[in-house]
C-alpha positions in Angstrom: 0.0 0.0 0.0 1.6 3.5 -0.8 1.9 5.7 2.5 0.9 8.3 0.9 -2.5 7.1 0.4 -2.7 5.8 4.0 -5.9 7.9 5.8 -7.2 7.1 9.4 -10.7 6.8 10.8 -12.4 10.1 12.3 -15.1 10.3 15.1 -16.8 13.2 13.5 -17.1 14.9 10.3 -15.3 18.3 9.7 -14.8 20.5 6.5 -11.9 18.7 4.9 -12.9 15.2 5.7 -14.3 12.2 3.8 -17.8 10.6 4.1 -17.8 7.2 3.0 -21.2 5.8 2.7 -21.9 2.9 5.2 -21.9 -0.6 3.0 -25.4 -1.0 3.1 -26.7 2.7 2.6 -29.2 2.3 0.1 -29.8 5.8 -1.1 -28.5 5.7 -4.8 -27.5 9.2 -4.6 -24.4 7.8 -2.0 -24.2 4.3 -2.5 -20.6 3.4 -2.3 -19.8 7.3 -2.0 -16.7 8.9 -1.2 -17.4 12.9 -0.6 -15.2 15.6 0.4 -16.6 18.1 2.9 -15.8 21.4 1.8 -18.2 22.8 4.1 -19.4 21.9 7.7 -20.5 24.2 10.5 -23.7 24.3 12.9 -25.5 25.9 9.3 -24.7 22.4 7.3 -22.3 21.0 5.3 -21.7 20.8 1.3 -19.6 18.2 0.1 -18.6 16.8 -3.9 -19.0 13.0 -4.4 -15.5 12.1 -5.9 -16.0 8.5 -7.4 -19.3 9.3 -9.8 -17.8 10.5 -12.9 -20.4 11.3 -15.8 -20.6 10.1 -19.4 -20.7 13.9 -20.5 -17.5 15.8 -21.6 -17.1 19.4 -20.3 -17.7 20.8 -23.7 -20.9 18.8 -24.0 -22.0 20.4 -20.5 -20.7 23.8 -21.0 -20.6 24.3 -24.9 -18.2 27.3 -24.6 -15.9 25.3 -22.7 -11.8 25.4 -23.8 -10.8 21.9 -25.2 -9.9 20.3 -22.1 -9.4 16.1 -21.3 -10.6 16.2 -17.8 -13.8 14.0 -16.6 -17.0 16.0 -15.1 -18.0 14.2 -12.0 -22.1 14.1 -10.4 -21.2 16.1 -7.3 -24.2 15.1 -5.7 -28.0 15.2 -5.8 -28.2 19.3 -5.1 -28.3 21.7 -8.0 -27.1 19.2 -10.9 -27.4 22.6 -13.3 -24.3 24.0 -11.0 -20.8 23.4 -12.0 -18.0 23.3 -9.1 -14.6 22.2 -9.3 -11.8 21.1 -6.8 -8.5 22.2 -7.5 -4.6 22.2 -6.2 -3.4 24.9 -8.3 -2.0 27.9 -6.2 -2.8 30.2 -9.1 -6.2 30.0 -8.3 -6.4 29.8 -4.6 -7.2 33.7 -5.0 -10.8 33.7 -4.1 -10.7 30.2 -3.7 -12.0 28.3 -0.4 -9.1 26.1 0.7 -10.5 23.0 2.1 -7.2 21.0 3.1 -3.6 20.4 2.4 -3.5 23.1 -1.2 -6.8 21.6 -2.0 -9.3 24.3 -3.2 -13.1 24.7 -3.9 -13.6 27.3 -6.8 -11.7 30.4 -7.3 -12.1 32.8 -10.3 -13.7 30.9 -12.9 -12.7 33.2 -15.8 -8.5 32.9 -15.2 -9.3 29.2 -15.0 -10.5 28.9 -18.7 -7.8 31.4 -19.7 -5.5 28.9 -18.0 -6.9 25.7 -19.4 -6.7 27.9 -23.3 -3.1 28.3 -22.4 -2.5 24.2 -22.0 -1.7 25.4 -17.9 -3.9 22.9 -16.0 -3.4 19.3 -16.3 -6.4 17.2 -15.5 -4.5 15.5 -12.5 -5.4 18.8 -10.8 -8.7 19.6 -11.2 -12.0 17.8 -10.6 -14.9 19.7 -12.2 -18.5 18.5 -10.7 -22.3 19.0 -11.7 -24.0 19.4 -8.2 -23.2 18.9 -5.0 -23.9 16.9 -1.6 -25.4 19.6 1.0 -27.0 18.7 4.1 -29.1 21.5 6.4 -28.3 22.2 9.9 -27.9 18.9 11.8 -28.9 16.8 8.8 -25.8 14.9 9.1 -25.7 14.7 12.5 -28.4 12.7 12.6 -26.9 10.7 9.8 -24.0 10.0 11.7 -26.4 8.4 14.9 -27.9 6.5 12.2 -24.3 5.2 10.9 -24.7 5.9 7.7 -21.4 7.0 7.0 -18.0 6.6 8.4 -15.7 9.2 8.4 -12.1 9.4 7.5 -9.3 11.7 7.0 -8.9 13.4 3.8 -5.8 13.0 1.5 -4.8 14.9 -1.8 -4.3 11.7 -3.1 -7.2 10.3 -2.8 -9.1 13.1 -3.8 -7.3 13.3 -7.4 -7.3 9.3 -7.5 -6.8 8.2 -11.2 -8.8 5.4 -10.5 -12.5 6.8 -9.1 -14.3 3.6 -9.7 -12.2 1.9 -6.5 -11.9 5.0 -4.4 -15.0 4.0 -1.9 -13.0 0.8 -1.6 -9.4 1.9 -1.6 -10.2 4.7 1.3 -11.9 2.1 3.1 -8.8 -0.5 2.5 -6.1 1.9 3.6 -8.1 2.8 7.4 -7.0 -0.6 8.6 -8.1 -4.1 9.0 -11.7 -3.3 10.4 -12.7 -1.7 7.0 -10.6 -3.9 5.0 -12.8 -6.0 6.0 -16.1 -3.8 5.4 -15.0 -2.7 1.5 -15.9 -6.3 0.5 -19.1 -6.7 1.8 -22.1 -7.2 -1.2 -24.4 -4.6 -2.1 -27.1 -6.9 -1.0 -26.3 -7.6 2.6 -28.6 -11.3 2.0 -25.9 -12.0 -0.2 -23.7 -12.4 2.8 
C-alpha cells in the first residue's frame, strides 16, 4: 500500500474530511460514495461525491468550454445545473476556499478557462463536478447516529485518484483491517 495514500478513521465529520457511505446505505444518490466536505459548520455541510464520474465531456455540458481532457463528475443530488470544481493549483487559490492540504473549492472561474486555453492545468489537478452533496443544519448529525457514514481523513491523493471507480473501496482499505474487511461486503447484505 503507498503511504501516501494511508488515511485514518475520524469520530466526526469536519470541513476537509471524507464521508464514506456505510456498506449498506441504500440511497443511490451515496451508495458506495466517497465525498469531500468542503463545508461543515452548525448551518450544514456541502460536500462533492468524488468517485461518480459522468458520461458527458465538459464541452458537451458547457458548450463554450476550452478543449480540455478532464472528466466531469455528479457532485451530488443538489443543484445538478451548477458546476464546481476542486483544484490544487496555487494560481487559483485567490478567491478560492481552501478546504485542506492546497486543496481548493472554486476560485475565479474566468482565469481558469484562460489557463486551461493556455495548456496550464493538467487534468491530474482539477476535478470539475455538476451538483453537489449539501445537508441542512444537523442533517448529518443525525446521519452520523444513524451510521450511515464513516468518516475518514482526507488525502490529496485520494481526492485526485486516477482510478475513481475503487476510491469508496481503496479509502476504506487503507483505514485498517476493520474496514478492509467492510469494502468487500455485497451490495445486497442477504448476499452475505
Amino acid at each position: 500500500m503507498d503511504h501516501k495514500k494511508m488515511t485514518a478513521p475520524v469520530k466526526i465529520p469536519a470541513k476537509g474530511t471524507f464521508l464514506l457511505s456505510n456498506p449498506f446505505l441504500a440511497d443511490p444518490n451515496f451508495r458506495r460514495s466517497v465525498v469531500l466536505l468542503t463545508e461543515h459548520d452548525e448551518d450544514g455541510s456541502v460536500g462533492f461525491i468524488l468517485n461518480k464520474p459522468t458520461n458527458l465531456t465538459l464541452m458537451e455540458a458547457i458548450p463554450d468550454f476550452p478543449d480540455f481532457e478532464g472528466n466531469l463528475y455528479l457532485g451530488g443530488p443538489v443543484q445538478p445545473e451548477t458546476l464546481h470544481f476542486l483544484h490544487v493549483i496555487d494560481a487559483l487559490s485567490h478567491g478560492a476556499e481552501s478546504v485542506r492540504d492546497g486543496v481548493y473549492w472554486g476560485g475565479n472561474y474566468d482565469l481558469l478557462r484562460e489557463m486551461i486555453s493556455r495548456g496550464e492545468v493538467h487534468p491530474d489537478q482539477i476535478r470539475f463536478f455538476m451538483g453537489y452533496s449539501g445537508w441542512g443544519a444537523r442533517q448529518l448529525d443525525g446521519e452520523m447516529k444513524a451510521k450511515s457514514w464513516i468518516v475518514s481523513k482526507a488525502t490529496r491523493d485520494f481526492t485526485f485518484t486516477a482510478d475513481p471507480q475503487n476510491l469508496w473501496k481503496d479509502v476504506l482499505c487503507s483505514m485498517g483491517r476493520k474496514y478492509q474487511l467492510m469494502s468487500n461486503y455485497p451490495l445486497d447484505p442477504s448476499l452475505n
